[in-house]
MIMAR-524400 format. One record per residue: residue number from 0; residue in one letter; y, z, x of N, C-alpha, C, O in turn. Coordinates in steps of 0.1 Angstrom, whole numbers, m for minus. Atoms other than C-alpha are relative to their C-alpha. Layout:
REM residues N
num | residuo | nc2 | nc3 | nc1 | cac2 | cac3 | cac1 | cc2 | cc3 | cc1 | oc2 | oc3 | oc1
NUM | A | Y | Z | X | Y | Z | X | Y | Z | X | Y | Z | X
...
END
This chain:
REM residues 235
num | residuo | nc2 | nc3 | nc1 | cac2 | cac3 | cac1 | cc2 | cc3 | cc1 | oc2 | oc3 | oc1
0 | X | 9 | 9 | m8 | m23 | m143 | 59 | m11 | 9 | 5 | m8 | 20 | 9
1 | X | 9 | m7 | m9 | m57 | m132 | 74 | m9 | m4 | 3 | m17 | m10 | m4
2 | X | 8 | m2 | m5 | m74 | m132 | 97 | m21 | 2 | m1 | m25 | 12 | m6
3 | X | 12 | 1 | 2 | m115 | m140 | 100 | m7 | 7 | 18 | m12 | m2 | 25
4 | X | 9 | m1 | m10 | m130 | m118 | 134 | m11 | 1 | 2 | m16 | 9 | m6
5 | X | 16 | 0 | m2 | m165 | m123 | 146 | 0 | 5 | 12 | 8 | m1 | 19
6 | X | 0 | m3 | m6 | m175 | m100 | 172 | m13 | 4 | 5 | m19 | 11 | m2
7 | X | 14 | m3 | m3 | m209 | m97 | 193 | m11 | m2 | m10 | m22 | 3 | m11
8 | X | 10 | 3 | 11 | m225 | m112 | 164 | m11 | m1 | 2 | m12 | m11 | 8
9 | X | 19 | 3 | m4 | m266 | m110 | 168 | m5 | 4 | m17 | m2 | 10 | m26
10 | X | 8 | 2 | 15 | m290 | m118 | 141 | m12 | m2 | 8 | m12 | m9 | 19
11 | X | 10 | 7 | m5 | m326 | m118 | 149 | m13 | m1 | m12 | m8 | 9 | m19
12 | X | 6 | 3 | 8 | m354 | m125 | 124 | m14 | 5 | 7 | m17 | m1 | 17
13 | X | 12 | m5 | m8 | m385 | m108 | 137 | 2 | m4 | 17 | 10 | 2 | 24
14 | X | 0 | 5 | m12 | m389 | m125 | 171 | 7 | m9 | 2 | 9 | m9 | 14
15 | X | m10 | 12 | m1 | m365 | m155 | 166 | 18 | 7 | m1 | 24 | 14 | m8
16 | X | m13 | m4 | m4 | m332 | m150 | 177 | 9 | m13 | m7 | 9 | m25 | m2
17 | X | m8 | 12 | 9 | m308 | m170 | 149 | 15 | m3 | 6 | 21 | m13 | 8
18 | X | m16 | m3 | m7 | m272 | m156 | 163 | m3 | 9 | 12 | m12 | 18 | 14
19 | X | 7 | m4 | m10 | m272 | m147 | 195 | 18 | 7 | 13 | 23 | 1 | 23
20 | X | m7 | m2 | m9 | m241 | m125 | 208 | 17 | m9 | m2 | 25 | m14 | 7
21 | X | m10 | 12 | 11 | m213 | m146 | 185 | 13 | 9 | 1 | 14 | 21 | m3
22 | X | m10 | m9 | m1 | m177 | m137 | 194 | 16 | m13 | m8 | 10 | m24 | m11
23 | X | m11 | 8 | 7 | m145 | m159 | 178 | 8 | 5 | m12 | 4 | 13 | m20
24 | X | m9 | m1 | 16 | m116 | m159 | 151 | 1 | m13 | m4 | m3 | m24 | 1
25 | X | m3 | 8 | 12 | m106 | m177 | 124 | 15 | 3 | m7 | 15 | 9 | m18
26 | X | m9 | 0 | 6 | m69 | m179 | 116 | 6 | m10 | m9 | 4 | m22 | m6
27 | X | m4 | 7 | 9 | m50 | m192 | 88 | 4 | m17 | 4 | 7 | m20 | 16
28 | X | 5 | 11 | m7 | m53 | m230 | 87 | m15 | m3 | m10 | m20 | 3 | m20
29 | X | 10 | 6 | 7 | m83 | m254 | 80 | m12 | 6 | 14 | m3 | 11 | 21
30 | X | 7 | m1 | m7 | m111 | m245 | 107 | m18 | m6 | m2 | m26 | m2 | m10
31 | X | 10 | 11 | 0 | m141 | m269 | 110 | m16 | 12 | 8 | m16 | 15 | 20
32 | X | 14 | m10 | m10 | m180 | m244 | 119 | m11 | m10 | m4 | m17 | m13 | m15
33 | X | 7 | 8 | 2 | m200 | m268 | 131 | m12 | 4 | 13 | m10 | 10 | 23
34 | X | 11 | m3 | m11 | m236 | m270 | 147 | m9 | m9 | m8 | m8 | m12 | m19
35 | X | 11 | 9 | 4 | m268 | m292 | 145 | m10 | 11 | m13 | m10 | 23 | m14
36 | X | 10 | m7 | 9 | m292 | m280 | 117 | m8 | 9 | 9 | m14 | 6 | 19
37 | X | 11 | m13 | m6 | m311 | m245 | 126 | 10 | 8 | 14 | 6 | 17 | 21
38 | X | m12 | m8 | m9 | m277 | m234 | 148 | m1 | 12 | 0 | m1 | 18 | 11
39 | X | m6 | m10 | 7 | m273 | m205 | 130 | 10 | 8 | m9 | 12 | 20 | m12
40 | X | m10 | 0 | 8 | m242 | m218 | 108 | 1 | 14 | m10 | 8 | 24 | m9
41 | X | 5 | m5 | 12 | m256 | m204 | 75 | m2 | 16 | 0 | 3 | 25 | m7
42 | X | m2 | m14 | m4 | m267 | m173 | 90 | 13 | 9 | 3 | 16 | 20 | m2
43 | X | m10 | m7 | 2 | m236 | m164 | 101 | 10 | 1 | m7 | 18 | 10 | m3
44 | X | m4 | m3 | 14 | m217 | m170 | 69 | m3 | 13 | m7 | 4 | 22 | m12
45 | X | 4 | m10 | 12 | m239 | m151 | 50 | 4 | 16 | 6 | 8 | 24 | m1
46 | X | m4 | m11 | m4 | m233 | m123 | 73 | 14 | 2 | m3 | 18 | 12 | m9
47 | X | m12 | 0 | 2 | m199 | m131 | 72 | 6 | 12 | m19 | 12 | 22 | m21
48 | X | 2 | m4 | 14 | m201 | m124 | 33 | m7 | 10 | m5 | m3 | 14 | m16
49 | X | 4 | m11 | 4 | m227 | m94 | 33 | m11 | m4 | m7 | m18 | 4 | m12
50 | X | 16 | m2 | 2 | m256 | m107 | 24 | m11 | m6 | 10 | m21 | m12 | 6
51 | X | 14 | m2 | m15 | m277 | m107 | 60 | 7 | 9 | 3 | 20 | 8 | 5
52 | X | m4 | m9 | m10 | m273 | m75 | 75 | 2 | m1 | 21 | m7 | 3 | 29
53 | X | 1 | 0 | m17 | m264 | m81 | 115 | m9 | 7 | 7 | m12 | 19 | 6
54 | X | 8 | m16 | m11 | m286 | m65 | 141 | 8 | 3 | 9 | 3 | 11 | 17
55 | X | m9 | m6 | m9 | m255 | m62 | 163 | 11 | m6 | m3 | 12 | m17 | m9
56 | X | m17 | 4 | 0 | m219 | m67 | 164 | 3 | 0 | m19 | m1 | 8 | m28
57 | X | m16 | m3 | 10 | m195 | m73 | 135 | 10 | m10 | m7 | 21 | m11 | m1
58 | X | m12 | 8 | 1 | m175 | m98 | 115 | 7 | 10 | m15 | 1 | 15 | m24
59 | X | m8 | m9 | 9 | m143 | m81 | 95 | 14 | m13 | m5 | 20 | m22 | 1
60 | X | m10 | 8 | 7 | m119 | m97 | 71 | 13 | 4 | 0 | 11 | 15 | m4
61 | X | m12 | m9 | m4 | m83 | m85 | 76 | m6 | 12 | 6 | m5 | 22 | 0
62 | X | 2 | m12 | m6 | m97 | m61 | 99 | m13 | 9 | m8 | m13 | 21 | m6
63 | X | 5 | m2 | 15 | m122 | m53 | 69 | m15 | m2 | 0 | m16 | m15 | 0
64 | X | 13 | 6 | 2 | m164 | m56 | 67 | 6 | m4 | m18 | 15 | 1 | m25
65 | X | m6 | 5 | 15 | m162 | m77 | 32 | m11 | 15 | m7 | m10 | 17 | m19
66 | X | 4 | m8 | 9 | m184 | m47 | 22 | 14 | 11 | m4 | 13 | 19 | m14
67 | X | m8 | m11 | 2 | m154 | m25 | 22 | 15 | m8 | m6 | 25 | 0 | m6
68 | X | m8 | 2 | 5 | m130 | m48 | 8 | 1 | 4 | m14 | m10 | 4 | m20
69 | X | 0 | m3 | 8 | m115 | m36 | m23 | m1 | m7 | m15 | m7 | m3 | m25
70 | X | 4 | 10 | 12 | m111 | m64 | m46 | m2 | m17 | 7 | 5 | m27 | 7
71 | X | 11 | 12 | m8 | m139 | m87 | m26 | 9 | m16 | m5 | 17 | m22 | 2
72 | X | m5 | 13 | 7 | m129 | m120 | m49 | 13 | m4 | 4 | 16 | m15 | 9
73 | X | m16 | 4 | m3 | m93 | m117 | m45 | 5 | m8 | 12 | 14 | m16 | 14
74 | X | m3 | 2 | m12 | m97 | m121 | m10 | m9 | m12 | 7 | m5 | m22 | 13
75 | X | 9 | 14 | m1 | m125 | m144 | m4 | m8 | m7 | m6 | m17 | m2 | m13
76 | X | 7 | 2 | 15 | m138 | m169 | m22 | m14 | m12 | 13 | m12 | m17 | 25
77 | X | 13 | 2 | m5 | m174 | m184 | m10 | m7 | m14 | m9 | m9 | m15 | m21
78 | X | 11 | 12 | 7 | m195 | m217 | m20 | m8 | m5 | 10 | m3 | m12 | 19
79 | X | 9 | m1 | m11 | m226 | m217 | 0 | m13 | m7 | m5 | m22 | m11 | 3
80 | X | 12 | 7 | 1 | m252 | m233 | m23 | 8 | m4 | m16 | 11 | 5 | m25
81 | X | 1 | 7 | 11 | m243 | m259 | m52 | m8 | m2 | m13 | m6 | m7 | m25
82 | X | 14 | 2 | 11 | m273 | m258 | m69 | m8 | 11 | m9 | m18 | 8 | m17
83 | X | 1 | m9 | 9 | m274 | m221 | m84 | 3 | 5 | m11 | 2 | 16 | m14
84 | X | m8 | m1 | 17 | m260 | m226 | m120 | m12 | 4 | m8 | m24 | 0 | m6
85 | X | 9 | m3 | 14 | m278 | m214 | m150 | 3 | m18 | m6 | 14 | m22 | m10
86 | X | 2 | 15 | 6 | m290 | m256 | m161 | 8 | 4 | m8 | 20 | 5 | m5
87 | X | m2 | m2 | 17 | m285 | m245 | m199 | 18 | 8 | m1 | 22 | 12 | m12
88 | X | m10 | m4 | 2 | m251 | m232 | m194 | 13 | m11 | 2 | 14 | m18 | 12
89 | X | m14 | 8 | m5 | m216 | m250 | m193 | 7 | 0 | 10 | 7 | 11 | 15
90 | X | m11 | m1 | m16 | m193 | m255 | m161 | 9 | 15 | m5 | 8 | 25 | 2
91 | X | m7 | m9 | 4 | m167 | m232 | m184 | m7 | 13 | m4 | m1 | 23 | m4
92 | X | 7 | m13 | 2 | m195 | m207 | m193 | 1 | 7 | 16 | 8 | 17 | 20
93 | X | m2 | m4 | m13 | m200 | m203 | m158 | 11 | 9 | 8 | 12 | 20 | 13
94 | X | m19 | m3 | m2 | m166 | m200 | m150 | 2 | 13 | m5 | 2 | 23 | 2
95 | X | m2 | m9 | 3 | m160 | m176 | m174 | m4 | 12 | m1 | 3 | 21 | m4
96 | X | 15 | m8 | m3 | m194 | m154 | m168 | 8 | 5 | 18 | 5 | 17 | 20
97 | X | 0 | m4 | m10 | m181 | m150 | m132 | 15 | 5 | 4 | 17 | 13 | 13
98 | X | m9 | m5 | 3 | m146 | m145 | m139 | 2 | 14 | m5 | 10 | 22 | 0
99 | X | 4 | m13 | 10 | m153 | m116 | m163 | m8 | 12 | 15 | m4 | 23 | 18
100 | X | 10 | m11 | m13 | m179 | m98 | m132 | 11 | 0 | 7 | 12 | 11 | 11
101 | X | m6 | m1 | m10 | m154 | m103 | m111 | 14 | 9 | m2 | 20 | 13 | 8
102 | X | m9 | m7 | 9 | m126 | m86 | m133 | 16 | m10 | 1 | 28 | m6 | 0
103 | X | m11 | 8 | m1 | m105 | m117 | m130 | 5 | 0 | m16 | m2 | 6 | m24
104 | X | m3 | 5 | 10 | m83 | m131 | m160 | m10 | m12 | m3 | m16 | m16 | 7
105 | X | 2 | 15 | 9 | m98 | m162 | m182 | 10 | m4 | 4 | 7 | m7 | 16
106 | X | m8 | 13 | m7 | m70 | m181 | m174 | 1 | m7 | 7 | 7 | m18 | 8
107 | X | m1 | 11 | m18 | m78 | m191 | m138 | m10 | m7 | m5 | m12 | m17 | 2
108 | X | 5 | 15 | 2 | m104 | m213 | m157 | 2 | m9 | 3 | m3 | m16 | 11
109 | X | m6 | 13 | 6 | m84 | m236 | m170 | 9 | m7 | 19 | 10 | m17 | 27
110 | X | m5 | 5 | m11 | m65 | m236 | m140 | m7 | m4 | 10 | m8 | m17 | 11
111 | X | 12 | 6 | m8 | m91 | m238 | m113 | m4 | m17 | m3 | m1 | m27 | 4
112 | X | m3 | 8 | 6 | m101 | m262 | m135 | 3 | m16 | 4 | m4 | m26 | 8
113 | X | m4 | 9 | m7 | m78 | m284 | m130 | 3 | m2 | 12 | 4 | m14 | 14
114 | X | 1 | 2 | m13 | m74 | m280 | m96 | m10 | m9 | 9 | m7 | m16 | 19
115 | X | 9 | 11 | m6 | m107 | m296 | m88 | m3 | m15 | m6 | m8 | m25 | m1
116 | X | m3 | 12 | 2 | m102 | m320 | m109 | m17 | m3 | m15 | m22 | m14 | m18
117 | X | 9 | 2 | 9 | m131 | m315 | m138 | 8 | 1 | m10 | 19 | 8 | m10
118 | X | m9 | 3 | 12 | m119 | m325 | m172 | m6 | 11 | m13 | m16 | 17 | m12
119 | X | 6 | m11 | 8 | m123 | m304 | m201 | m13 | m2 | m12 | m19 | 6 | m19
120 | X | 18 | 0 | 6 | m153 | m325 | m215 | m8 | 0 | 8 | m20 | 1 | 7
121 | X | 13 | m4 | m12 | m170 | m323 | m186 | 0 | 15 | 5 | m10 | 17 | 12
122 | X | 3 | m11 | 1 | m166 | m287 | m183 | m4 | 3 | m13 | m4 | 16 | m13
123 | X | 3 | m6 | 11 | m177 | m283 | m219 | m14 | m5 | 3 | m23 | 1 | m2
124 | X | 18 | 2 | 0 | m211 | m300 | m208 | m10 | 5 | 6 | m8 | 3 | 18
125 | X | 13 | m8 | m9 | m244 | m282 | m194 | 4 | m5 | 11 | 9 | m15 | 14
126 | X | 5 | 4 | m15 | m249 | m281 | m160 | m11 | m11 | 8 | m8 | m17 | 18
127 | X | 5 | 5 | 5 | m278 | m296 | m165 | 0 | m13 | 9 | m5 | m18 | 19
128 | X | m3 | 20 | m4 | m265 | m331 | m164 | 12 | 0 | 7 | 17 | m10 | 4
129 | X | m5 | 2 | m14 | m241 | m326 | m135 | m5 | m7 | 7 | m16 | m9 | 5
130 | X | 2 | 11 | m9 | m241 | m351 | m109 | m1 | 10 | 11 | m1 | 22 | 7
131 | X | m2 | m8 | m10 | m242 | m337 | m75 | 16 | 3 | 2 | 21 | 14 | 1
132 | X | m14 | m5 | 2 | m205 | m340 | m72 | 8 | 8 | m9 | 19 | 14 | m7
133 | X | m11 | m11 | 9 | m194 | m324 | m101 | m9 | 12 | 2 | m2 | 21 | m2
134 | X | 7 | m14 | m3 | m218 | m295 | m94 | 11 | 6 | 16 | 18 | 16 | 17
135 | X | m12 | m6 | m13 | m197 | m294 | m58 | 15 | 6 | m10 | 20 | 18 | m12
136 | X | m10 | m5 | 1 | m168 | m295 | m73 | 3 | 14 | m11 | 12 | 23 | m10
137 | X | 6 | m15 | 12 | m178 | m267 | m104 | 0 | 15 | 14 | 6 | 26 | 13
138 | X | 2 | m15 | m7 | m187 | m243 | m73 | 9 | 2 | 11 | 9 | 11 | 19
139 | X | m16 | 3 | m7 | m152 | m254 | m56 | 7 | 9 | m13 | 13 | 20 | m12
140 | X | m5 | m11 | 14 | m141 | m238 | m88 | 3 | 9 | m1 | 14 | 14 | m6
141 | X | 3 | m14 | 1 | m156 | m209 | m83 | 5 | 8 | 9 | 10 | 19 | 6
142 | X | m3 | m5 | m7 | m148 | m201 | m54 | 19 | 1 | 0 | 25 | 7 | 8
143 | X | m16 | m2 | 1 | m109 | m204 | m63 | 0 | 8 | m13 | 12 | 8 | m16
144 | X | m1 | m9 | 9 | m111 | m183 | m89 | 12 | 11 | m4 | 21 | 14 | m12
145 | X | m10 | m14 | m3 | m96 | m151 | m75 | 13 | m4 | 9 | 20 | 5 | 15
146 | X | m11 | 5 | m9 | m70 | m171 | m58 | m1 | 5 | 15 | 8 | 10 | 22
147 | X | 0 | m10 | m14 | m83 | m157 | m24 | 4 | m6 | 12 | 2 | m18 | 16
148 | X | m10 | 8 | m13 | m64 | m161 | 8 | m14 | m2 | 13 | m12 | m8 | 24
149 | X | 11 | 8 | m7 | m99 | m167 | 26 | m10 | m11 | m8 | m16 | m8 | m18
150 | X | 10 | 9 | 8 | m122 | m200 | 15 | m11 | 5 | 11 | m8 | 9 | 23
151 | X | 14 | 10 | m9 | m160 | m205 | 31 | m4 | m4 | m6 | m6 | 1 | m17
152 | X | 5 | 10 | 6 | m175 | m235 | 23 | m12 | m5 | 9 | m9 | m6 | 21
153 | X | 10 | 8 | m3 | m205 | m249 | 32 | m3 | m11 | m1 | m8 | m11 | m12
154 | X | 3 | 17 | 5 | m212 | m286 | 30 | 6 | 0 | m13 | m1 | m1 | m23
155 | X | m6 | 2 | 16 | m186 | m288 | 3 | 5 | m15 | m5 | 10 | m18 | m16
156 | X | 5 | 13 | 2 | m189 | m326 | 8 | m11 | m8 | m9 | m9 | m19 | m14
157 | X | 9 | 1 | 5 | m216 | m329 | m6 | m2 | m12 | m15 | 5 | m10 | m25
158 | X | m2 | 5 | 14 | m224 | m354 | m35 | 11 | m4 | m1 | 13 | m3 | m13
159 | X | m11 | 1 | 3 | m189 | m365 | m33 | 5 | m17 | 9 | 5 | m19 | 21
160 | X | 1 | 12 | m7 | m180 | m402 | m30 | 11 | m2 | 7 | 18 | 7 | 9
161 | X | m13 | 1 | m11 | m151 | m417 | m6 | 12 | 5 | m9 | 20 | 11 | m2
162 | X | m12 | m6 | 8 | m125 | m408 | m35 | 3 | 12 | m1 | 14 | 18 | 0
163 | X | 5 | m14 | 0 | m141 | m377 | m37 | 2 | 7 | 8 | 7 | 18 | 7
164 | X | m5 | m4 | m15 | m138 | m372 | 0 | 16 | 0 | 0 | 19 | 12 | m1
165 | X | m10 | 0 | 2 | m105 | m378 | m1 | 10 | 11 | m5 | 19 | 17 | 0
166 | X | m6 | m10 | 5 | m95 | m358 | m25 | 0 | 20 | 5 | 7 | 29 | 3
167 | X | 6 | m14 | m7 | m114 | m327 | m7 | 11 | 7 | 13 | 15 | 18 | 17
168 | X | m8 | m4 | m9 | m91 | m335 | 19 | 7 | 8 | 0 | 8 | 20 | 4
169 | X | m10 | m9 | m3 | m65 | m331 | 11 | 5 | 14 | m11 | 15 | 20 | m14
170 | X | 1 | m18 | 11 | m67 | m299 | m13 | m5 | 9 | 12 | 2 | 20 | 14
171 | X | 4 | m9 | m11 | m85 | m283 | 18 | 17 | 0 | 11 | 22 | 8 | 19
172 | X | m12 | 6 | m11 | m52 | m299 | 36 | 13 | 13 | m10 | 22 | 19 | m6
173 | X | m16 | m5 | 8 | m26 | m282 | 10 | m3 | 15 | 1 | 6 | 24 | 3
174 | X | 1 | m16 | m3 | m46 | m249 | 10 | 1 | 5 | 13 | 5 | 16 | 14
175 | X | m1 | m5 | m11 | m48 | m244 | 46 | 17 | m2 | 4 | 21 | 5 | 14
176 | X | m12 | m2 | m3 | m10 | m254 | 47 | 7 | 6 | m6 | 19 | 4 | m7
177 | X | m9 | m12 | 11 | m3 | m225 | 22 | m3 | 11 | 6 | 0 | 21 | 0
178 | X | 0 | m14 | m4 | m12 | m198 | 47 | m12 | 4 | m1 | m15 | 15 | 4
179 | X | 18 | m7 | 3 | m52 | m195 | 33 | m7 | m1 | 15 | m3 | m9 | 24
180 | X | 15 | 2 | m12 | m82 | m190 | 60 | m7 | m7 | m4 | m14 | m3 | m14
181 | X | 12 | 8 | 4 | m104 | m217 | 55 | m9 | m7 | 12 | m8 | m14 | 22
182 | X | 14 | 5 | m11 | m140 | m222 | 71 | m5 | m8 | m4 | m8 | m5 | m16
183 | X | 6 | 8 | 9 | m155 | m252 | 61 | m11 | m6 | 13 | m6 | m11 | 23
184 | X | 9 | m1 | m5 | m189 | m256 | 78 | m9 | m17 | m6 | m15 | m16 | m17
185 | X | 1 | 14 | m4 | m199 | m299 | 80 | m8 | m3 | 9 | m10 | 3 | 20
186 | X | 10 | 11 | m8 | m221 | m325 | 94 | 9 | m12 | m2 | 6 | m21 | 5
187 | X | m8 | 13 | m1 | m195 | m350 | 85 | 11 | 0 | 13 | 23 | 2 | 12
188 | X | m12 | m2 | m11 | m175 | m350 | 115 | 13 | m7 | 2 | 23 | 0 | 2
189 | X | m13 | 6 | 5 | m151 | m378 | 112 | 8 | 8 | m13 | 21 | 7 | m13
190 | X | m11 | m7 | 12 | m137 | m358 | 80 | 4 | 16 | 3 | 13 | 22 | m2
191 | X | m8 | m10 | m5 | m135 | m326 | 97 | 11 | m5 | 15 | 22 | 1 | 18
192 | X | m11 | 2 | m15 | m117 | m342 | 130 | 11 | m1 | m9 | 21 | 4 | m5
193 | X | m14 | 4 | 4 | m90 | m355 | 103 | m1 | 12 | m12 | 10 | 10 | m19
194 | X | m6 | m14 | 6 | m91 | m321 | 81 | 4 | 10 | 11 | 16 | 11 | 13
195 | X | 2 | m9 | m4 | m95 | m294 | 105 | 13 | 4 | 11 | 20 | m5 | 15
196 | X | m8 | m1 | m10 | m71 | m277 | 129 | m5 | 4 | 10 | 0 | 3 | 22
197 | X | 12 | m9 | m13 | m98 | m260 | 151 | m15 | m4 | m6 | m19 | m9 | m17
198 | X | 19 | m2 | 1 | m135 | m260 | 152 | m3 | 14 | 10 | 3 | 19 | 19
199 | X | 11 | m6 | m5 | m160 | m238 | 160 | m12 | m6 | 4 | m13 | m15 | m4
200 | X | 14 | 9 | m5 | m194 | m254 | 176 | m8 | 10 | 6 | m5 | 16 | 17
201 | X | 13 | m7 | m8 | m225 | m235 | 182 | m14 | m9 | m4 | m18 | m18 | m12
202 | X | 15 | 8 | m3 | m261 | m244 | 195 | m8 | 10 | 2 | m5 | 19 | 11
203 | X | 10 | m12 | m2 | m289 | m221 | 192 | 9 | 12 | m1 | 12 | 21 | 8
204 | X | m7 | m13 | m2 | m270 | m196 | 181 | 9 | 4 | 6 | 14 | 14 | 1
205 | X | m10 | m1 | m8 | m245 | m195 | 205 | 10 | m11 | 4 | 9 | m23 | 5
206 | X | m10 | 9 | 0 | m210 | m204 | 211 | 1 | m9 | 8 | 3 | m4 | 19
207 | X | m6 | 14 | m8 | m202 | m238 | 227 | 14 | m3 | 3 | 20 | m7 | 13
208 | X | m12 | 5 | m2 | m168 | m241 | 217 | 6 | 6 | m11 | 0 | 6 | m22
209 | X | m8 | m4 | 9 | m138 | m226 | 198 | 11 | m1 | 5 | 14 | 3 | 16
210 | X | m11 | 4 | m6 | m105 | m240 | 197 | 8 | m8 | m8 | 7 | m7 | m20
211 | X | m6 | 6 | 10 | m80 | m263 | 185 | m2 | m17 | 4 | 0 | m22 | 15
212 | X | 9 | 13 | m5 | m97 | m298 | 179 | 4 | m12 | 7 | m3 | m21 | 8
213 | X | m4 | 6 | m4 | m72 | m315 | 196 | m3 | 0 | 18 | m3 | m10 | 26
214 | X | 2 | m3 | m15 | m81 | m300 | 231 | m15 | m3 | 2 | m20 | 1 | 13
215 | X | 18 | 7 | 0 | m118 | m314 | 226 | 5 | m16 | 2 | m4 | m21 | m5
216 | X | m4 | 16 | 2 | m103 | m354 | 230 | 0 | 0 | 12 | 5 | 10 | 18
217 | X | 2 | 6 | m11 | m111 | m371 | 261 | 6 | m10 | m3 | 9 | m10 | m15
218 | X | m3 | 15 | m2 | m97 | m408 | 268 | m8 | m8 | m9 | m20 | m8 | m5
219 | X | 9 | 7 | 6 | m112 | m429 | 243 | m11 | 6 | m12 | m17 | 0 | m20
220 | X | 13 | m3 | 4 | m136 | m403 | 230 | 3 | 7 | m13 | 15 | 8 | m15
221 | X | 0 | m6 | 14 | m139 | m385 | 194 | m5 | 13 | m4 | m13 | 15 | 5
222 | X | 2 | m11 | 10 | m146 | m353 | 175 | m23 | m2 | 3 | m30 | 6 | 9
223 | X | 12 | 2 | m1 | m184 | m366 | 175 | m2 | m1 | 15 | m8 | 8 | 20
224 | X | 2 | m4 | m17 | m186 | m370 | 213 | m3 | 11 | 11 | m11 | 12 | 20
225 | X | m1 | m9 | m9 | m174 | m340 | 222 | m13 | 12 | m6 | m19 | 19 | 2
226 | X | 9 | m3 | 10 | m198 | m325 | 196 | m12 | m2 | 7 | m18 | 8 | 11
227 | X | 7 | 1 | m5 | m225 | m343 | 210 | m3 | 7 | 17 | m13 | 13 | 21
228 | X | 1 | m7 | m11 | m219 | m331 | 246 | m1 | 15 | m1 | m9 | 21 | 6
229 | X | 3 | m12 | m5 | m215 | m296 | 241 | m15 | 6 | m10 | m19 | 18 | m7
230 | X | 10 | m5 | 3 | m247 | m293 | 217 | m15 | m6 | 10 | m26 | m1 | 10
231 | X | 13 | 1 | m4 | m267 | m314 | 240 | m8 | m15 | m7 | m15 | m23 | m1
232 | X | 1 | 7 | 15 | m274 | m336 | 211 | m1 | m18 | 10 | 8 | m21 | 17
233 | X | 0 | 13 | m1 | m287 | m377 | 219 | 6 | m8 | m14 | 7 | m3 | m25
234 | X | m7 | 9 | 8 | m272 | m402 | 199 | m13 | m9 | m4 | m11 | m19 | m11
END
């Protein structure tokens, strides 16, 4: 099992201050990182992942910058933008194009694969003509690949209809009750209040809240409520 620490996190972008002093974990489980558009979500993923350098502080993966993990994939697997496929290439090219860099087996293809639930004529066909959903689920794929005991996901809803949702559930539901770390970073709030075991919430960069999402419930009130209050946020 492991552990996700974020510690004094700061990001600043010339004069604009993106993350601002960002401190929380992330343990095994489903964990919900949420924030209004221009938060600083994204930013701090990517840091998370190694590609924004911090201007202060520190997040480490087992104790770990992901730059110093040794076999990066194994350990975390990442889907942050849906929409970077080579068109002209296949779901399974793909697959196996990133499998191979990664020094995984071919086999976790097929498997993956099936896991998300693409069939094997629709992984034999371009990218191309992907739907939005099956492009999610193609870079759901990917990111299982290396079998890694951390997920981040970014809007992995996306393009995906109520069956679809559904099914996200509960695969996010079965991996986070196998012991994985999973960050899954949403605007859908009703589907993280019934996936999630915690959230995170930040606003301007800074934290609001981190916890377990049951201790955010007022009398009557919901996931989106408490949401709304601590970002500030009108309805």
């Amino acid at each position: 099992m492991t552990d996700v620490a974020v510690h004094g996190l700061t990001k600043r972008f010339g004069g604009v201050t993106a993350v601002r002093d960002l401190s929380f974990a992330v343990t095994p489980g489903v964990t919900g990182f949420l924030g209004p558009n221009g938060a600083g979500k994204t930013t701090t993923l990517r840091m998370l992942l190694g590609l924004v350098r911090a201007t202060a502080g520190s997040v480490t993966i087992g104790g770990r910058p992901y730059a110093e993990l040794p076999h990066p994939r194994r350990v975390v697997g990442a889907m942050l933008d849906s929409i970077g496929f080579h068109p002209g290439r296949t779901g399974r090219q793909h697959l196996l194009i990133s499998a191979t860099a990664a020094g995984l087996p071919g086999s976790r293809v097929d498997e993956v694969l099936d896991t998300v639930g693409l069939t094997a004529g629709q992984a034999g066909r371009r990218v191309r003509g992907y739907s939005l959903g099956m492009r999610q689920r193609l870079g759901l794929a990917a990111a299982l690949l290396g079998d890694p005991e951390v997920l981040v996901l970014d809007e992995p809803g996306n393009g995906l209809d109520p069956a679809g949702m559904a099914w996200l559930r509960r695969l996010l539901r079965d991996l986070g009750d196998d012991g994985r770390t999973i960050i899954v970073s949403s605007h859908v709030l009703a589907e993280v209040a019934q996936t999630a075991d915690r959230v995170v919430i930040v606003n301007e960069g800074v934290l609001r809240y981190a916890g377990p999402v049951a201790d955010l419930a007022t009398p009557g009130g919901s996931l989106e409520d408490a949401f709304l209050r601590l970002t500030g946020a009108s309805r």
